[in-house]
MIGUKE-500247 format. One record per residue (C-alpha): residue number from 1; residue in one letter; x, y, z. Coordinates in Angstrom, 1 decimal, always signed. Layout:
BEGIN
(atom NUM; 'a'; (X; Y; Z))
...
***
This chain:
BEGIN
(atom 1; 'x'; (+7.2; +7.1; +15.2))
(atom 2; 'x'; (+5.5; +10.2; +13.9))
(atom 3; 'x'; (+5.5; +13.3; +11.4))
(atom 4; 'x'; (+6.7; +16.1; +12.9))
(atom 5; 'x'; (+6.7; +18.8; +9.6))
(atom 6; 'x'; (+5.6; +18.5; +6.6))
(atom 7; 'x'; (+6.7; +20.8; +3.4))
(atom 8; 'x'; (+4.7; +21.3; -0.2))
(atom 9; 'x'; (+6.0; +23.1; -2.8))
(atom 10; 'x'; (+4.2; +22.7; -6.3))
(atom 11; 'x'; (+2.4; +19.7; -5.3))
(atom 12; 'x'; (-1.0; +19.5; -6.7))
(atom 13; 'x'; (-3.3; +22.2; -5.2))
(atom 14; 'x'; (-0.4; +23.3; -3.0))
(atom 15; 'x'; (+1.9; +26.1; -4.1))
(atom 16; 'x'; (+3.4; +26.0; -0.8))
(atom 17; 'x'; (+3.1; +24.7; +2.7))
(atom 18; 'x'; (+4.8; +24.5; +5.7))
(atom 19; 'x'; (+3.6; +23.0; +8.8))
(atom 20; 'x'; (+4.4; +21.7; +12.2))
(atom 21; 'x'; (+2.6; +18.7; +13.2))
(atom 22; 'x'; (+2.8; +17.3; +16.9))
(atom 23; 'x'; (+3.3; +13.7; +18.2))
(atom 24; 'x'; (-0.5; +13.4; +18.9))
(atom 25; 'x'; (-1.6; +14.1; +15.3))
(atom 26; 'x'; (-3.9; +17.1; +13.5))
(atom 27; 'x'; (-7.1; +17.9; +12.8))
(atom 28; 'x'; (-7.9; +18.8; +9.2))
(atom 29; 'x'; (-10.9; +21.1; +8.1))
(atom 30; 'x'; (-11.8; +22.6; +5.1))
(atom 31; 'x'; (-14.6; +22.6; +2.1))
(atom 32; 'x'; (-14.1; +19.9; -0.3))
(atom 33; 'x'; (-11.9; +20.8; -3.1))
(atom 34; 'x'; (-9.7; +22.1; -0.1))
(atom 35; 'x'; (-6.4; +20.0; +0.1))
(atom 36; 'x'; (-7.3; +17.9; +2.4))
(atom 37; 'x'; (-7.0; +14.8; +0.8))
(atom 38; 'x'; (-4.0; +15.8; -0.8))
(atom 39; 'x'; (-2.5; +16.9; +2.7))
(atom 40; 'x'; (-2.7; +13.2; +3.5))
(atom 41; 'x'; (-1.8; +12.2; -0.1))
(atom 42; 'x'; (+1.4; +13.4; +0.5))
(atom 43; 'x'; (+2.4; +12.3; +4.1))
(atom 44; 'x'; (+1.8; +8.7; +2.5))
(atom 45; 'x'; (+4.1; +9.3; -0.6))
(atom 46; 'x'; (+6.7; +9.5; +2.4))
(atom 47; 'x'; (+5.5; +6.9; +3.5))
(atom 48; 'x'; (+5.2; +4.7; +0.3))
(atom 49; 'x'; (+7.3; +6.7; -2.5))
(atom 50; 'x'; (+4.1; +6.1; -4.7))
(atom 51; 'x'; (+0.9; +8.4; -5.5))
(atom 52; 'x'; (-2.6; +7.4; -3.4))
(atom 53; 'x'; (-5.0; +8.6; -6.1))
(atom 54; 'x'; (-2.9; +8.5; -9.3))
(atom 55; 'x'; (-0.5; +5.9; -11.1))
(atom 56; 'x'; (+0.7; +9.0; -12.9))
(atom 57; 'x'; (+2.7; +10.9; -11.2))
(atom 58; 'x'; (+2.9; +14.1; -13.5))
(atom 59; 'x'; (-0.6; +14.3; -12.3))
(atom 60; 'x'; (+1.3; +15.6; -8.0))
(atom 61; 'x'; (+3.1; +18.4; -10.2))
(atom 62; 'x'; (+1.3; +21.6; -10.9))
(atom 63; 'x'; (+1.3; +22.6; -14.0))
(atom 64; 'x'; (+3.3; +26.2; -15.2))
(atom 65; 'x'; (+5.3; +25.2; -12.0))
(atom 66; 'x'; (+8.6; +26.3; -13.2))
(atom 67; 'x'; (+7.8; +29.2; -15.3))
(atom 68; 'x'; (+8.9; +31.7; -13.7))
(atom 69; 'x'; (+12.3; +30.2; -13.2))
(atom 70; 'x'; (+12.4; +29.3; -16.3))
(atom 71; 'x'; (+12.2; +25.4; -15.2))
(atom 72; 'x'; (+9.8; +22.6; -16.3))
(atom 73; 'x'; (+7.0; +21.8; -13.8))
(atom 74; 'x'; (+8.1; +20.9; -9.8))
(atom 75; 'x'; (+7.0; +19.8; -7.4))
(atom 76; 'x'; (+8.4; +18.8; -4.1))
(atom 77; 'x'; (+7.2; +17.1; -0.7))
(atom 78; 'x'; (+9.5; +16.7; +2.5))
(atom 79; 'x'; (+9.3; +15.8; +5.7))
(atom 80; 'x'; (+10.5; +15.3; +9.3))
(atom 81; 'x'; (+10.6; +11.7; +11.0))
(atom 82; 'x'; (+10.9; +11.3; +14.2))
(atom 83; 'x'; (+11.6; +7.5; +15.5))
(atom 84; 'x'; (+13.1; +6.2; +18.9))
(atom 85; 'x'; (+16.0; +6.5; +17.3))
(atom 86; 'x'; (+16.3; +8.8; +15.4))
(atom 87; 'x'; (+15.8; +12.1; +13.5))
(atom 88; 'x'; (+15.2; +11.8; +9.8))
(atom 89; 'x'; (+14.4; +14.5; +7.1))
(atom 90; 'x'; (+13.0; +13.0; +3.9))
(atom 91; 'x'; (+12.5; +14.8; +0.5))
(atom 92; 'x'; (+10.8; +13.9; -2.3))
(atom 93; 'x'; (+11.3; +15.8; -5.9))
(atom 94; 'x'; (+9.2; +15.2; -9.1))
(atom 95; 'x'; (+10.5; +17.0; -12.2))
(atom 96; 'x'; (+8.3; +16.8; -15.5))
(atom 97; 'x'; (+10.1; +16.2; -19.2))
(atom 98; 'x'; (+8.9; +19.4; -21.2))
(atom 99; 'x'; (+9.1; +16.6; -24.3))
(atom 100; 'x'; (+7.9; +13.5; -22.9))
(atom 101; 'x'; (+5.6; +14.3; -20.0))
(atom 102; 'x'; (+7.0; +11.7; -17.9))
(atom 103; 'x'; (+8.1; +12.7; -14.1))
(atom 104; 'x'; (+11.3; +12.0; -13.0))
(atom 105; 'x'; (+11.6; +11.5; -9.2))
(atom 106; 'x'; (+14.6; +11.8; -6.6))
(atom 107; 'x'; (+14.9; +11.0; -3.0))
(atom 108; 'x'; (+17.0; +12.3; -0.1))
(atom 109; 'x'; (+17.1; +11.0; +3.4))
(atom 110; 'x'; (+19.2; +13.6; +5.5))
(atom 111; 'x'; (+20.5; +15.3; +2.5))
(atom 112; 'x'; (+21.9; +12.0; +1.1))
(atom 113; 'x'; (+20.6; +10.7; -2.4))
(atom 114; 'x'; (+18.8; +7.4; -2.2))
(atom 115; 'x'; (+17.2; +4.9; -4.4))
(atom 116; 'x'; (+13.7; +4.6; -3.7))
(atom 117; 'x'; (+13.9; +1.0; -2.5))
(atom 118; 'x'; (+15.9; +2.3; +0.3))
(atom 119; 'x'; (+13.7; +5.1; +1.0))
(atom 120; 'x'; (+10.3; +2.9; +1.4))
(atom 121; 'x'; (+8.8; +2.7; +5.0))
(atom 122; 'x'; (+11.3; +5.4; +6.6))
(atom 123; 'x'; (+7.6; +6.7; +7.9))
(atom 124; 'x'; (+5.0; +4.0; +8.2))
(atom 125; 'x'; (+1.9; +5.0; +7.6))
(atom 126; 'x'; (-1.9; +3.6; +7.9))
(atom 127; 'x'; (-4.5; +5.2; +5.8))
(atom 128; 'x'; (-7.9; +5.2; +5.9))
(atom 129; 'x'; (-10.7; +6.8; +3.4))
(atom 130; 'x'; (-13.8; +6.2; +2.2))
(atom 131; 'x'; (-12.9; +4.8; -0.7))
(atom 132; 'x'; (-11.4; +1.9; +1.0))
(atom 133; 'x'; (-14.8; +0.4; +1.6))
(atom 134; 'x'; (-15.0; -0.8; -1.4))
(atom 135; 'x'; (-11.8; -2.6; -1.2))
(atom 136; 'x'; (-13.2; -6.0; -0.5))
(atom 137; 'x'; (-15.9; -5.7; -3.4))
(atom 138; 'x'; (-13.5; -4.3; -5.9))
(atom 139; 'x'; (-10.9; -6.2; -8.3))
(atom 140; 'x'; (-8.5; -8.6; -7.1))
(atom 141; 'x'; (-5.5; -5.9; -8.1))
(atom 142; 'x'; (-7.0; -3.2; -5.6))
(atom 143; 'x'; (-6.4; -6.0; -2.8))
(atom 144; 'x'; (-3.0; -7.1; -4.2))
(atom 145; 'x'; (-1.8; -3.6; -4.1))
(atom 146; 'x'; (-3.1; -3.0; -0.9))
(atom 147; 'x'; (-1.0; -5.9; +0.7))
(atom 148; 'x'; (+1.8; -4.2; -1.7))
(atom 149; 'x'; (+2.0; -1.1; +0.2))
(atom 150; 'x'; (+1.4; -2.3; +3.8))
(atom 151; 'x'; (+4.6; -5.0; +3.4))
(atom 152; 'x'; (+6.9; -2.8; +1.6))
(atom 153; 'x'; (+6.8; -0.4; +4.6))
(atom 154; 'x'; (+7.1; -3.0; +7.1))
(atom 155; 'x'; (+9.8; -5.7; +5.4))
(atom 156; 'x'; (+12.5; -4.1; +2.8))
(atom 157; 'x'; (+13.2; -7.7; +1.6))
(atom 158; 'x'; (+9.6; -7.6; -0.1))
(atom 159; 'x'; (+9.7; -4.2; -1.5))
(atom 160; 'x'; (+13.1; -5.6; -3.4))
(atom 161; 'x'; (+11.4; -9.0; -3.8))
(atom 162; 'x'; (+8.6; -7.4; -5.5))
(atom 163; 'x'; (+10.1; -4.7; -7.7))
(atom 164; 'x'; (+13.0; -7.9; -8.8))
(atom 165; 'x'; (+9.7; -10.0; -9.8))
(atom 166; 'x'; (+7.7; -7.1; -12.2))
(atom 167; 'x'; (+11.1; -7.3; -13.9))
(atom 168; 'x'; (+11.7; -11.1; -14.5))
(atom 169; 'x'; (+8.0; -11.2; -14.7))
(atom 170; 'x'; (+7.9; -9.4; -17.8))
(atom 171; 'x'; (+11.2; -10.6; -19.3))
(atom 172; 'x'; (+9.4; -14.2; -19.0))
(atom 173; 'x'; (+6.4; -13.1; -20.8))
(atom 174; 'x'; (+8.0; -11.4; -23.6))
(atom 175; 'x'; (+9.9; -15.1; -24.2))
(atom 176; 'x'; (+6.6; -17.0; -23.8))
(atom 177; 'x'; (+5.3; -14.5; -26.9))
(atom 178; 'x'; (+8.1; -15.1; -28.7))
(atom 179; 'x'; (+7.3; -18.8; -28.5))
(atom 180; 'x'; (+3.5; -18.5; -28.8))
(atom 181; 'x'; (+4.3; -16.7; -32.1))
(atom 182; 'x'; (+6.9; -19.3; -33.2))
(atom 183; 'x'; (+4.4; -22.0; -32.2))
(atom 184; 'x'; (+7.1; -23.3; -30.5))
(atom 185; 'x'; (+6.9; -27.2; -29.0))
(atom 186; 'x'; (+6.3; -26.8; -25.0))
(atom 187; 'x'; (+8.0; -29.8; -24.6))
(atom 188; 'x'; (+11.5; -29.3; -27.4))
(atom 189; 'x'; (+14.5; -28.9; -25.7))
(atom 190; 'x'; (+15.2; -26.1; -27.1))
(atom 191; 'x'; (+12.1; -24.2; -25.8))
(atom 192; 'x'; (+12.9; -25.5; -22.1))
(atom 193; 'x'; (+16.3; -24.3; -22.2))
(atom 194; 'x'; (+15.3; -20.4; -23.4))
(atom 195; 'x'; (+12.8; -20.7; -20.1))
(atom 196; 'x'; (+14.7; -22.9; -17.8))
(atom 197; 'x'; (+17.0; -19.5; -16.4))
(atom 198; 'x'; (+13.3; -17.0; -16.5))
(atom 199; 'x'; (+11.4; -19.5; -14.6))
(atom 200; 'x'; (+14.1; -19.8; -11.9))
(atom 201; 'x'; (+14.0; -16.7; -11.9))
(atom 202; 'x'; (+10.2; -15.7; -11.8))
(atom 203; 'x'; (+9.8; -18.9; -9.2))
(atom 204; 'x'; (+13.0; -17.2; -6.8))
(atom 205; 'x'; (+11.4; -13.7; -6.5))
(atom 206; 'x'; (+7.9; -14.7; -6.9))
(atom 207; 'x'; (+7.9; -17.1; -4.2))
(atom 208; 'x'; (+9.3; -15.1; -1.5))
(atom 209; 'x'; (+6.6; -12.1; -2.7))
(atom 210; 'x'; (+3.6; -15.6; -1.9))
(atom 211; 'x'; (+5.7; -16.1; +1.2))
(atom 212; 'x'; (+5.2; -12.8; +2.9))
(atom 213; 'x'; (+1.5; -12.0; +1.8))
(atom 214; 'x'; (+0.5; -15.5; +3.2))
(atom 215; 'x'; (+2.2; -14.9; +6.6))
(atom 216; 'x'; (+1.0; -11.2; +6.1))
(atom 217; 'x'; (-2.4; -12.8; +6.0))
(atom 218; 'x'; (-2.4; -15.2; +8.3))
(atom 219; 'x'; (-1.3; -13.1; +11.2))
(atom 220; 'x'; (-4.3; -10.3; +9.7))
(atom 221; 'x'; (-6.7; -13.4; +10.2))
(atom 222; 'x'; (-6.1; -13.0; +14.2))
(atom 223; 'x'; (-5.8; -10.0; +14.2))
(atom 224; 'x'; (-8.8; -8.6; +12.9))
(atom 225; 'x'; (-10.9; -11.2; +13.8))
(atom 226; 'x'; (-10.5; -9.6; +17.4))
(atom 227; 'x'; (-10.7; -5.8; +16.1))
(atom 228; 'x'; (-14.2; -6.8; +14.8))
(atom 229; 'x'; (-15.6; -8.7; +17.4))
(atom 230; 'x'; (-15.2; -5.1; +19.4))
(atom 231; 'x'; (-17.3; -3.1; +16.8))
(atom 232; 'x'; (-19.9; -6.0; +15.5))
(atom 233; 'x'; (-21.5; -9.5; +16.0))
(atom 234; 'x'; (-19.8; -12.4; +14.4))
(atom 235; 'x'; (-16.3; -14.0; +13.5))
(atom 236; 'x'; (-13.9; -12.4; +11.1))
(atom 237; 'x'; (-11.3; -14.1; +8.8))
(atom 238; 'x'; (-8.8; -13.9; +6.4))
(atom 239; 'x'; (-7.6; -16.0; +3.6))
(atom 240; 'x'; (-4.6; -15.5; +1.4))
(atom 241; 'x'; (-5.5; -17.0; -2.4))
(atom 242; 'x'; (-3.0; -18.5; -4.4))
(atom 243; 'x'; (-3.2; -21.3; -7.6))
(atom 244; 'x'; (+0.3; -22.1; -6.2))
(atom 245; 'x'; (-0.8; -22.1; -2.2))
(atom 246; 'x'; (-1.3; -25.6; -1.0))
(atom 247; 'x'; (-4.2; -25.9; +2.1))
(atom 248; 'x'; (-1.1; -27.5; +4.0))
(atom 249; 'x'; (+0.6; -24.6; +3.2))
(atom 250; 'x'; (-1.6; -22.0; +5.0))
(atom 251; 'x'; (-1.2; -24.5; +8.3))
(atom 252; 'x'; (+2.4; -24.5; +7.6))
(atom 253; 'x'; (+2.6; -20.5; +7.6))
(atom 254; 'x'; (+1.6; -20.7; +11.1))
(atom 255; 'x'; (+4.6; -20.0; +13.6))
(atom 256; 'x'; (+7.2; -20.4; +10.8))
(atom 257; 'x'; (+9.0; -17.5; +9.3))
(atom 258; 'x'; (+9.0; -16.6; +5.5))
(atom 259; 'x'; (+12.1; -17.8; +4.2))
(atom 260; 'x'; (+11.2; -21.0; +4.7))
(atom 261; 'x'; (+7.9; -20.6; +3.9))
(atom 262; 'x'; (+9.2; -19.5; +0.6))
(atom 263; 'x'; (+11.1; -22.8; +0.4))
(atom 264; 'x'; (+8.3; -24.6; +0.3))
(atom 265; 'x'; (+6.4; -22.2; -2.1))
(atom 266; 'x'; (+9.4; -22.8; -4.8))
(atom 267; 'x'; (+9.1; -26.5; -4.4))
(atom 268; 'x'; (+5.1; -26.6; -5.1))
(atom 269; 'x'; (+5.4; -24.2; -8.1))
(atom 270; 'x'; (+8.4; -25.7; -9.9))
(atom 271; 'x'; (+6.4; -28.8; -9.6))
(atom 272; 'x'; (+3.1; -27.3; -11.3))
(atom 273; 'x'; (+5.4; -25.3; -13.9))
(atom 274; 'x'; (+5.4; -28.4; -16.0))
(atom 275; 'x'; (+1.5; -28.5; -16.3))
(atom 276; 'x'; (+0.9; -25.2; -17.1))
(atom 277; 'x'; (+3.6; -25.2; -19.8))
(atom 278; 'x'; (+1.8; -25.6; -22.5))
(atom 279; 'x'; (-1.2; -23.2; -21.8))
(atom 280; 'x'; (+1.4; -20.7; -20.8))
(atom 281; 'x'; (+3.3; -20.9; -24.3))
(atom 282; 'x'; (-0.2; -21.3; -26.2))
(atom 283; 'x'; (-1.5; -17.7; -24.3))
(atom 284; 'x'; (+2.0; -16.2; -24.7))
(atom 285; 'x'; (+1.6; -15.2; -20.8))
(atom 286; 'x'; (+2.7; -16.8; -17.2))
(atom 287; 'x'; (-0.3; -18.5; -16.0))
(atom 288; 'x'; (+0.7; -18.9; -12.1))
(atom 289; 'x'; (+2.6; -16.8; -9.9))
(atom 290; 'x'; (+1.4; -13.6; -7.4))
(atom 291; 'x'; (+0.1; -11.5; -9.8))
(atom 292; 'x'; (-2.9; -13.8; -9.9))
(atom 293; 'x'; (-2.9; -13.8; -6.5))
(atom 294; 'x'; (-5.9; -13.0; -3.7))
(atom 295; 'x'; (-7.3; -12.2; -0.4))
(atom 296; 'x'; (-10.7; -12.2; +0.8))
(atom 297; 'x'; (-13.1; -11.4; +4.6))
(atom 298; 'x'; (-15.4; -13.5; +5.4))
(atom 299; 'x'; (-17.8; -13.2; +8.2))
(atom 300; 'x'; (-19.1; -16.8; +9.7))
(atom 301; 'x'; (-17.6; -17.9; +6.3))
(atom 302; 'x'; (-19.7; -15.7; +4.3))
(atom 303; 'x'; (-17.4; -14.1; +1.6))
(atom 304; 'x'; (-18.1; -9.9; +2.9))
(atom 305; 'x'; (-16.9; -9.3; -1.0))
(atom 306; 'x'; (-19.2; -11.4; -2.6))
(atom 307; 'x'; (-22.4; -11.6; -0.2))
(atom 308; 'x'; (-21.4; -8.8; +2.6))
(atom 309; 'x'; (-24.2; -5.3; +3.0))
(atom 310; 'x'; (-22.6; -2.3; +2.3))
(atom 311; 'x'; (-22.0; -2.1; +6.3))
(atom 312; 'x'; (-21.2; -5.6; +6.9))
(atom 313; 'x'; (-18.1; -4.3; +4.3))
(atom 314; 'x'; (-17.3; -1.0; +6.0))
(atom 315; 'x'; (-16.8; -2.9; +9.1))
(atom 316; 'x'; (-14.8; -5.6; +8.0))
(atom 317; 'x'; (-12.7; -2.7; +6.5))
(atom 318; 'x'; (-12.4; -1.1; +9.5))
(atom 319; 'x'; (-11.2; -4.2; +11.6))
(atom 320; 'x'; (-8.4; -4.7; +8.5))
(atom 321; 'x'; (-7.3; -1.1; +9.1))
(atom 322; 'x'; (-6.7; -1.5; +12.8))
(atom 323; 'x'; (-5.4; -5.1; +12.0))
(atom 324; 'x'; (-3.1; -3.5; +9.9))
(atom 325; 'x'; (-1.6; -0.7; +12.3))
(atom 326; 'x'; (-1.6; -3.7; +15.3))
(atom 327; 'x'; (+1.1; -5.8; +12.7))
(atom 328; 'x'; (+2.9; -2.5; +11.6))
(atom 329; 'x'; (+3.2; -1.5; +15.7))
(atom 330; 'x'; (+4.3; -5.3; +16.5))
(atom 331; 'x'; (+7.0; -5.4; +13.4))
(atom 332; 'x'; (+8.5; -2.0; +13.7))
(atom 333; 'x'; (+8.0; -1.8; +17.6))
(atom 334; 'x'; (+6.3; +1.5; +17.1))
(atom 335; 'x'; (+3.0; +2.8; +16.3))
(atom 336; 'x'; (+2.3; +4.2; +12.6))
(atom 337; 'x'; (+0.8; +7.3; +11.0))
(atom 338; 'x'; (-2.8; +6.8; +10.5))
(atom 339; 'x'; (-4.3; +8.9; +8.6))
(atom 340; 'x'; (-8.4; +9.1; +8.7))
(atom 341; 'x'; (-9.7; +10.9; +5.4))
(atom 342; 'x'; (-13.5; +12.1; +6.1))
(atom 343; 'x'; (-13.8; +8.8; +8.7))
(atom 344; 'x'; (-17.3; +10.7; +9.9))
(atom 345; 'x'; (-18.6; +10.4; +6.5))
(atom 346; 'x'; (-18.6; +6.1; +6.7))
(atom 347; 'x'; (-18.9; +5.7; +10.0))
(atom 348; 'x'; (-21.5; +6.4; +12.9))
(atom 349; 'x'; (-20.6; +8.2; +15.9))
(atom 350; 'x'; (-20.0; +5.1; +18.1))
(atom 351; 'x'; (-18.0; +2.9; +16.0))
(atom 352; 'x'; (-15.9; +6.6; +14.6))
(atom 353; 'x'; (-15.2; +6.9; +18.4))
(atom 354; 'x'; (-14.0; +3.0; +19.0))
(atom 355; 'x'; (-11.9; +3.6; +15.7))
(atom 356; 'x'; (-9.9; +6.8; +16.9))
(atom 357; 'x'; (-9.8; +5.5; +20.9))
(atom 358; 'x'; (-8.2; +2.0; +19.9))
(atom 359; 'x'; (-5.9; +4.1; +17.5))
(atom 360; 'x'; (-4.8; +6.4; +20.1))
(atom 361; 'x'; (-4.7; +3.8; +22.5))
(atom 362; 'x'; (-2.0; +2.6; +20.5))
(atom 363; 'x'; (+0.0; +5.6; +20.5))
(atom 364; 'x'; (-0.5; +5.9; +16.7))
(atom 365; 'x'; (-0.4; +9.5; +15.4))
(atom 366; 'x'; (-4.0; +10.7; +14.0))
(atom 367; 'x'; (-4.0; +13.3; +11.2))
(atom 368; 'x'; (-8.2; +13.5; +10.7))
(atom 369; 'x'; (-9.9; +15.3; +8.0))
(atom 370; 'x'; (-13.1; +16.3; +7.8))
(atom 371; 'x'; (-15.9; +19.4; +6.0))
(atom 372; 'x'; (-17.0; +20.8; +9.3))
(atom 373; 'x'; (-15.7; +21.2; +12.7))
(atom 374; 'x'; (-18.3; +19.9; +14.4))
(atom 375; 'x'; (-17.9; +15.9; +13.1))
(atom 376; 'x'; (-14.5; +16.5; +14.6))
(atom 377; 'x'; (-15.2; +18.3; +18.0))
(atom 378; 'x'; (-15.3; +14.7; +19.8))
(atom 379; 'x'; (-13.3; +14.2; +23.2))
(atom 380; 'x'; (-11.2; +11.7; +21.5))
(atom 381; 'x'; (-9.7; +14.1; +19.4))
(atom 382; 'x'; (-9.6; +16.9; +21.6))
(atom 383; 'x'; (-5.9; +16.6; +22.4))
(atom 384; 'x'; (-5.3; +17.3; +18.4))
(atom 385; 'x'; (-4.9; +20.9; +17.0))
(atom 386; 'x'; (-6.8; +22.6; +14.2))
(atom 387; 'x'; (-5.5; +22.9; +10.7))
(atom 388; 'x'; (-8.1; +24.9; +7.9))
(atom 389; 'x'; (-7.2; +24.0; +4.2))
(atom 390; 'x'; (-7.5; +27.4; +2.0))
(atom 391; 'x'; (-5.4; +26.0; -0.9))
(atom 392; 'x'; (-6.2; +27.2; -4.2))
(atom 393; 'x'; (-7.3; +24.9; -6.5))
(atom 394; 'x'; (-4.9; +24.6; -9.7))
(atom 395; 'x'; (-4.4; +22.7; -12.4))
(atom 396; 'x'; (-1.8; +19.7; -12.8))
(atom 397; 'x'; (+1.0; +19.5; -14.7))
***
């Protein structure tokens, strides 16, 4: 699988673009300020229907886009995917509300309109920048949504597992307010009948979303523990944390698949629902379910997050990345995207090298950014083409 073009119009610091990208990947120079980063912003979009480095996504729309069609702000992104299969041209649109501000977005596969759930993982895509070193030290969310973008390219049935959960999430939550406020009894009948239908619900989509991160997880745990052991000294592992995850749950997930993992799941948290009731009606606000949900590294069982060197994290890091593209190559029997934003800037010269060898050993598709040709003049990469970034910097909408 791989990129083959890739069109801007009106998307951030891009007026327009059109460029041809071979199966092999790119090389991306440029100042800072340049596009580059925005370059690979937008091949992931495709990827992932969702904004890297914003949750609004008026902010990918220049602004005064339109104006001289007369139009409210635009922007568009599309894209050629080529598979063993197949030949697919994507195309995203973003249209702003003159009133509202909101961005309205549209999708096309082949000319066709789709719903974005449909749309998700079309192009798979593994990124890499230096922000992602501090994914392990950060908040819990930046770890959840990290394992949110990786499984909705490779499994459709989580994206829609996922996106059916926010919803039922949030309709539960509102009830449990309703009843905070009402001071409602947790154990009435009346009170367990309103949440009897929103807990099956929250408990049917919520445990298939547990069900996938913990096999996610445990096959990660492998994975990267070998990845590291080729770039540093020590054992690597992973561990998926959950207040509805049993310890014989994690042995379970082991050579089972994830609906009936999620079986199990459902069974465990019906049977703490009844525990929590109270406490849940008391806070107004759903006390166990995946969006309180974990992962961590640990190196010789030392927690990388919690007691890990700034290295000791950007190496774990690195090992998750290539974990990652080895389960996206073994689920979608083909390599991903990988996309390497200023790699040279975390990494030493060695373990940069190991990094793009094992990823083109693969036969994943590198697009490589970096400020000066000379951190990407490296044999590994001298099968890639150059691309300079001149894009003038504007505002967004």
């Amino acid at each position: 699988m791989h990129l083959s073009s890739l069109s801007l119009e009106q998307f951030r610091s891009y007026t327009a673009l059109s460029l041809e990208i071979p199966p092999q990947g790119l090389r991306v120079i440029g100042p800072n300020a340049s596009g580059k980063s925005t370059l690979l912003e937008s091949v992931l979009l495709l990827a992932t229907l969702k904004g890297a480095r914003s949750a609004n996504e008026r902010e990918l729309v220049c602004r005064g886009s339109g104006e001289e069609f007369g139009l409210p702000p635009f922007a568009r992104v599309g894209g050629t995917v080529i598979t063993r299969q197949e030949q697919l041209e994507l195309q995203i649109a973003l249209q702003v509300d003159p009133e509202t501000r909101s961005a309205r977005k549209t999708v096309s596969v082949d000319g066709v309109s789709k719903r974005v759930l449909d749309a998700v993982g079309l192009l798979k895509v593994v990124s890499f920048s230096p922000e992602d070193v501090s994914l392990l030290a950060g908040p819990p969310a930046q770890r959840r949504r990290y394992l949110d973008v990786m499984l909705s390219q490779v499994d459709r049935r989580y994206l829609r597992a996922l996106s059916r959960y926010v919803r039922v999430l949030s309709q539960r939550n509102g009830l449990l307010r309703a009843l905070s406020r009402d001071r409602a009894s947790p154990n009435a009948p009346a009170t367990l009948s309103q949440l009897a239908f929103w807990d099956d619900e929250v408990i049917a989509a919520g445990a298939t979303v547990i069900a996938h991160r913990l096999l996610a997880v445990s096959n990660i745990d492998g994975l990267a523990n070998a990845r590291f052991g080729q770039i540093a000294e020590g054992s690597l592992s992973a561990t998926y944390r959950s207040n509805v995850v049993t310890d014989g749950m994690h042995r379970y997930a082991i050579g089972t698949n994830a609906d009936d993992l999620g079986l199990v799941v459902a069974r465990e948290w019906t049977q703490q629902l009844a525990s929590v009731r109270a406490e849940e009606i008391r806070r107004g606000l759903s006390l166990l379910g995946p969006q309180r949900d974990d992962f961590s590294l640990a190196i010789d069982d030392m927690d990388v997050g919690v007691y890990g060197s700034r290295g000791q994290q950007r190496l774990s890091v690195v090992a998750l990345k290539l974990a990652e593209a080895d389960l996206m190559r073994r689920e979608a029997m083909e390599p991903p995207t990988v996309l390497l934003d200023d790699v040279f800037s975390e990494l030493d010269g060695e373990r940069a090298e190991h990094l793009i060898g094992t990823l083109s050993a693969l036969g994943c598709q590198l697009i490589v950014t970096a400020t000066e040709r000379e951190r990407l003049s490296t044999s590994s990469l001298s099968a890639l083409p150059w691309f300079q970034t001149r894009a003038v910097v504007r505002e967004p909408a």
